[in-house]
C-alpha positions as CSV (number, residue, x, y, z in Angstrom):
1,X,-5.2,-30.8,52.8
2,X,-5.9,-28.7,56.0
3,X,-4.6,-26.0,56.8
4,X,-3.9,-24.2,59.9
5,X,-2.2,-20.6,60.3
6,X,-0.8,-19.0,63.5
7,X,-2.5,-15.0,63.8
8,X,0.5,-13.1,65.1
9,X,3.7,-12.5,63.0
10,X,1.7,-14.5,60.4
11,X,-1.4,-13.0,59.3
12,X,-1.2,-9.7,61.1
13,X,1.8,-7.6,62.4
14,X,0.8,-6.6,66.2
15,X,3.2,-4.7,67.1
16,X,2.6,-2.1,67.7
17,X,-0.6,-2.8,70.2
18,X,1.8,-5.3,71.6
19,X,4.8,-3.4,73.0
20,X,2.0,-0.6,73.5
21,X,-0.2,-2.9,76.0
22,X,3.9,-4.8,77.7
23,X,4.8,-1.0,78.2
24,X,1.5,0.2,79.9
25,X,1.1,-2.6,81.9
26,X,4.6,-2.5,83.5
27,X,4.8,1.2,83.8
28,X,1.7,0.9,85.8
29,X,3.2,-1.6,88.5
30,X,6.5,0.7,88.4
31,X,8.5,-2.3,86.4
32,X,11.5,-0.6,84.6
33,X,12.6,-2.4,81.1
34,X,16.7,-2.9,80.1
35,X,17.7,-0.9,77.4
36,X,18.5,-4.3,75.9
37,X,15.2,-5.8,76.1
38,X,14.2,-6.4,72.9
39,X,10.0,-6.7,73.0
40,X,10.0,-7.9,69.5
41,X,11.5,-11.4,70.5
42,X,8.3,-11.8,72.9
43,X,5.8,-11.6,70.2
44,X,4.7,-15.3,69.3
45,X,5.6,-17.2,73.2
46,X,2.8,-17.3,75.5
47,X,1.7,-13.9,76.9
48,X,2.1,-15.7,80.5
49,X,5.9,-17.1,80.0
50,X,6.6,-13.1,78.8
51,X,5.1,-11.8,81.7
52,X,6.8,-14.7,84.0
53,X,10.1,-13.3,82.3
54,X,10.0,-9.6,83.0
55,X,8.1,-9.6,86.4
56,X,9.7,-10.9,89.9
57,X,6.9,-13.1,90.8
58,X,4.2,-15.3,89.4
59,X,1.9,-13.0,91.5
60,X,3.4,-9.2,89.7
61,X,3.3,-11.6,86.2
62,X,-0.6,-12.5,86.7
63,X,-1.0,-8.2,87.9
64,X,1.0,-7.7,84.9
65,X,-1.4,-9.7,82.3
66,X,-4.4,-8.1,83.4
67,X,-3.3,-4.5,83.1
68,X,-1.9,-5.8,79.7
69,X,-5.5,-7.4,78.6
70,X,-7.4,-4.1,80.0
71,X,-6.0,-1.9,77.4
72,X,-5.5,-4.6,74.9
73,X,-9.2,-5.3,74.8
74,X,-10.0,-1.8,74.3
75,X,-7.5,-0.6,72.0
76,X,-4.1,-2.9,71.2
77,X,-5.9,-5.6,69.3
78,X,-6.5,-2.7,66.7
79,X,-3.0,-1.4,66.5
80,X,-2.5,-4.1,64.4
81,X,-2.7,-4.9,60.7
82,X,-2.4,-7.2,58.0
83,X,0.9,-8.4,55.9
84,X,0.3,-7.2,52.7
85,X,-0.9,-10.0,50.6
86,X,-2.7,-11.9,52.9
87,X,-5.8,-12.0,52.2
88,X,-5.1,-12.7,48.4
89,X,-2.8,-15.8,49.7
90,X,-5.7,-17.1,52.2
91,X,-8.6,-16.6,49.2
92,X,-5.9,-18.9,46.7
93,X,-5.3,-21.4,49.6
94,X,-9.2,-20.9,50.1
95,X,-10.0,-22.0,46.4
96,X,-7.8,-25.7,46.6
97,X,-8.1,-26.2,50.6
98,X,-10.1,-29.0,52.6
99,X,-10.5,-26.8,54.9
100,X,-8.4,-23.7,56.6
101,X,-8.3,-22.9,60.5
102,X,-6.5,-20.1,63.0
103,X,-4.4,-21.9,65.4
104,X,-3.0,-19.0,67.8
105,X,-1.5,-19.1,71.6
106,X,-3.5,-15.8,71.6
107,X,-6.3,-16.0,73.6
108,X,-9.9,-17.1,71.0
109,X,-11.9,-14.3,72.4
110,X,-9.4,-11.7,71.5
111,X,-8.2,-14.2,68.4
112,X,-11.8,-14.0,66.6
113,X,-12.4,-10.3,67.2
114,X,-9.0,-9.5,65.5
115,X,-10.0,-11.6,62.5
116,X,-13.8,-10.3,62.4
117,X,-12.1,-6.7,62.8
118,X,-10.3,-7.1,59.2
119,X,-12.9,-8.7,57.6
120,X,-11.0,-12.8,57.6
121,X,-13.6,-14.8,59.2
122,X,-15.0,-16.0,55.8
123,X,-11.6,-18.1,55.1
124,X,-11.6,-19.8,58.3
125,X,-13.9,-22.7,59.7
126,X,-12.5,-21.9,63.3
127,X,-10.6,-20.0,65.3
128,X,-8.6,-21.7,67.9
129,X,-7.0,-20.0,70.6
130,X,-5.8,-19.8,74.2
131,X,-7.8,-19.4,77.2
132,X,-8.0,-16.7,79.3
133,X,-6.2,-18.7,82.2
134,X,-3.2,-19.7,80.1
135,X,-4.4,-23.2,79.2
136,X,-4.3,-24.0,75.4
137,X,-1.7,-21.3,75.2
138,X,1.1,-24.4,74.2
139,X,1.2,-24.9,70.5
140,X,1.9,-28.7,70.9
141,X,-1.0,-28.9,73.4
142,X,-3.4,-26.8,71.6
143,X,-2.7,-28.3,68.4
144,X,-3.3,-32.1,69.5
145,X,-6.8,-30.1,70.7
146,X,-7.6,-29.1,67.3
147,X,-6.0,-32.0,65.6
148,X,-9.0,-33.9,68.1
149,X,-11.5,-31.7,67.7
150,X,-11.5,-31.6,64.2
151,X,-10.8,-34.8,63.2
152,X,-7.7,-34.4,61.2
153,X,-5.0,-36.8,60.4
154,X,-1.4,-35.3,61.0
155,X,-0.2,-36.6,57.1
156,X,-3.2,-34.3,55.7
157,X,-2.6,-30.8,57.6
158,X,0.4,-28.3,57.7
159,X,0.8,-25.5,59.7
160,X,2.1,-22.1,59.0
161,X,3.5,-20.1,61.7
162,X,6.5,-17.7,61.9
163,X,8.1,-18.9,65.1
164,X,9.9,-21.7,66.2
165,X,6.9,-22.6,69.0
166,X,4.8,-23.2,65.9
167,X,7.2,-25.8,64.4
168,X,7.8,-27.6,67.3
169,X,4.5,-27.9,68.3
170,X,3.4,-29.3,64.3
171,X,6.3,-32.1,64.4
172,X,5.7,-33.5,67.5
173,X,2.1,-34.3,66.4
174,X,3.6,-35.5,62.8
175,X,1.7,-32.1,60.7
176,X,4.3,-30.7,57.9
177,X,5.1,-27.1,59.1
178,X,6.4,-24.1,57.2
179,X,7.8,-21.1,58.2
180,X,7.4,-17.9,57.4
181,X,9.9,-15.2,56.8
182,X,8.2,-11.9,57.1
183,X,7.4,-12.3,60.9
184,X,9.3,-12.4,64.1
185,X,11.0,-15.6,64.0
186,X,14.5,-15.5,62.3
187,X,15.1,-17.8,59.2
188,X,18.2,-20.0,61.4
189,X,15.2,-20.1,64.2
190,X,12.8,-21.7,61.8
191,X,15.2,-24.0,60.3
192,X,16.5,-25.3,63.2
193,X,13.1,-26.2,64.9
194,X,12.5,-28.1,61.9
195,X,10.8,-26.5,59.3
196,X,9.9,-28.4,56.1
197,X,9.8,-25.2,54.2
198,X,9.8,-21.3,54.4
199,X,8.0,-18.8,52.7
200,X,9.3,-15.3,52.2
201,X,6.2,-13.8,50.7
202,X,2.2,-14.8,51.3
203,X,2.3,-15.7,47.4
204,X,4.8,-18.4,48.1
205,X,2.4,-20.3,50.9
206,X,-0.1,-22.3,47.8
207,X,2.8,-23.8,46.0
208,X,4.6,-25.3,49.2
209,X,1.5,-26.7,50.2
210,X,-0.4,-27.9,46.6
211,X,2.5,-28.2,44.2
């Protein structure tokens, strides 16, 4: 079996370096959030479709996303950290796995730091990500990439993601898809896009998949 995890909300909580970097970068274009905005909720979507959201214009979004990557590349990718028991889950998985890739709408050049930075790279064969401009950032598209790329058949991988956008983007190329619990997506969001299982703990993660 191959298996592919989503970064954010999955392997590592960001955030903290996330609302940091939304906060910084709309304070410095004079943007003032609601009350009611709830950050949280953006963590997983696209970084463009967030910006798109809180920003007038495509052109204050685009302003937005490179104030946001500025202090992101310096110092929000490491206000971050990983859900306890994850690296005892991905050395298991590891052990019984064909093989075992990143699949994140987060850009790959900030994706493979983040994963280099606590010490993951030796579980994964690859690390896919976004790109800079925004392509790739679509789970379903960036999935049928990998799904290419690496020559995997849909009845022989799963993907593990804690939002909905990770779901979806797993059944519409036939890949089984669980959800997990201790992210940002709620359990009735991840049941309703699909899921074929959820996991409340990392330990949980082997036994859907091998059992």
């Amino acid at each position: 079996m191959h298996v592919l995890f989503d970064l954010d909300g999955t392997l590592t909580d960001p955030k903290e370096g996330f609302v940091k970097c939304v906060r910084y970068a709309l304070a410095e274009l004079g943007i003032e959030l609601d009350a009611a905005t709830s950050l949280e909720s953006c963590i997983g979507p696209p970084l463009h479709d967030t910006f798109r959201k809180l920003c007038k214009t495509d052109r204050i979004a685009e302003q937005a996303i490179s104030l946001y990557r500025a202090r992101y590349a310096k110092t929000g990718l490491f206000e971050n950290k990983p859900y306890d028991g994850i690296h005892a889950c991905l050395s298991q998985i590891l052990a019984s796995a064909d093989s075992i890739h990143v699949v994140t709408s987060k850009p790959t050049v900030f994706s493979t730091r983040i994963i280099e930075h606590f010490k993951m790279e030796r579980y994964f064969g690859e690390v896919f990500g976004s790109n800079l401009d925004g392509t790739l950032s679509d789970k379903t598209e960036l999935l049928g990439h990998v799904l290419e790329r690496r020559g995997l058949l849909p009845g022989e991988t799963v993907m593990i993601g804690d939002r909905r956008y990770d779901i979806v983007g797993a059944k519409n190329h036939g890949v089984k898809a669980l959800g997990v619990l201790w992210g940002y997506g709620s359990e009735a969001e991840l049941t309703s896009a699909g899921a074929d299982g959820l996991c409340a703990h990392p330990a949980e993660i082997h036994g859907h998949i091998f059992n």
